[in-house]
C-alpha positions in Angstrom: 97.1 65.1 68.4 93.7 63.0 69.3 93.2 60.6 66.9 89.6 62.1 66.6 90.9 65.0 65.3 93.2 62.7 62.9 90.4 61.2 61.2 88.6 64.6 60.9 91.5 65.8 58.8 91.4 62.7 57.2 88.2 62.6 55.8 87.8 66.6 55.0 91.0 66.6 52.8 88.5 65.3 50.4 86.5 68.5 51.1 89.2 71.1 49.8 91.3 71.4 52.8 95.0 70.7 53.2 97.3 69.4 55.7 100.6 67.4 56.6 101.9 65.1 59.1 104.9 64.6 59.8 106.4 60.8 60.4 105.4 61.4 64.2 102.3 61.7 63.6 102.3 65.7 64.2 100.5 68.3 62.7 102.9 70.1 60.3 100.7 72.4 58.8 97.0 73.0 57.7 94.8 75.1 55.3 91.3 76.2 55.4 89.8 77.7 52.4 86.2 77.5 51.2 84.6 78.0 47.8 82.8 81.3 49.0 86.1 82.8 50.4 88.0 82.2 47.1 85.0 83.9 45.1 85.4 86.8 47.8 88.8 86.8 47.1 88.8 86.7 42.9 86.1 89.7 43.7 87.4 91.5 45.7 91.0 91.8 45.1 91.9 95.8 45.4 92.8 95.3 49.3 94.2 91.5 50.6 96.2 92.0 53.9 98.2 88.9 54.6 99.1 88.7 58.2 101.4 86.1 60.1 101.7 85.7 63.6 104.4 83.8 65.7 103.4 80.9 67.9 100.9 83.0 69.9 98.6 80.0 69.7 97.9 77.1 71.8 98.9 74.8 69.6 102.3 76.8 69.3 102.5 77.4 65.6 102.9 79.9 63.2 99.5 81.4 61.9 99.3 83.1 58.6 95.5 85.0 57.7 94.5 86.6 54.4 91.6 89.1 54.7 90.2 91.2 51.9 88.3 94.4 52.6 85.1 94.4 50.2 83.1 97.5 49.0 80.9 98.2 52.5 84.2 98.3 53.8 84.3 94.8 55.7 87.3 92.7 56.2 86.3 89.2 55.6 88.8 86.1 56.3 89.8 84.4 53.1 91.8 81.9 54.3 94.4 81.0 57.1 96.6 78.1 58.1 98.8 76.9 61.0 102.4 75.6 60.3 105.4 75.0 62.0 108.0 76.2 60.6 108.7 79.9 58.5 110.6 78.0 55.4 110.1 79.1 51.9 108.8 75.7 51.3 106.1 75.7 53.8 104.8 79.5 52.1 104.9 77.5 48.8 103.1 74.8 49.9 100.4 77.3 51.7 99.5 79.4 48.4 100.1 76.2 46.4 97.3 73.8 48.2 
């Protein structure tokens, strides 16, 4: 990973957003979630579709999106992470963070 990138994650962990690394210096896994999406979320909550796809990325790792579908009828993206591995732990630490 550039260590641009790095110091991005670094400094917008502060921000709300999760991540590991792993003792390579690798990417584990990362979490994107704004304040707005969560209040879509706690408002909209009839309809969440949780989705995961399987290394169909560039960066060859498992992507997982939650959308909601709100009263117009418009799916709007919630949240959504990259990891690299399907584990019970790395789930946990998804809806956990």
């Amino acid at each position: 990973m550039p260590l641009v990138l790095l110091k991005y994650w670094k400094m917008t962990q502060i921000l709300g957003e999760a991540f590991d690394i792993n003792e390579k210096n690798e990417l584990t896994r990362v979490c994107y979630m704004t304040e707005r999406t969560q209040n879509l979320i706690n408002t909209f909550y009839d309809v969440i579709i949780i989705d995961g796809s399987r290394k169909s990325n560039r960066f060859n790792m498992h992507l997982l999106d939650v959308v909601i579908i709100n009263n117009f009828g418009q799916t709007c993206t919630c949240f959504f992470s990259l990891f690299s591995n399907q584990t019970y732990e790395s789930f946990y630490w998804h809806f956990h963070n």
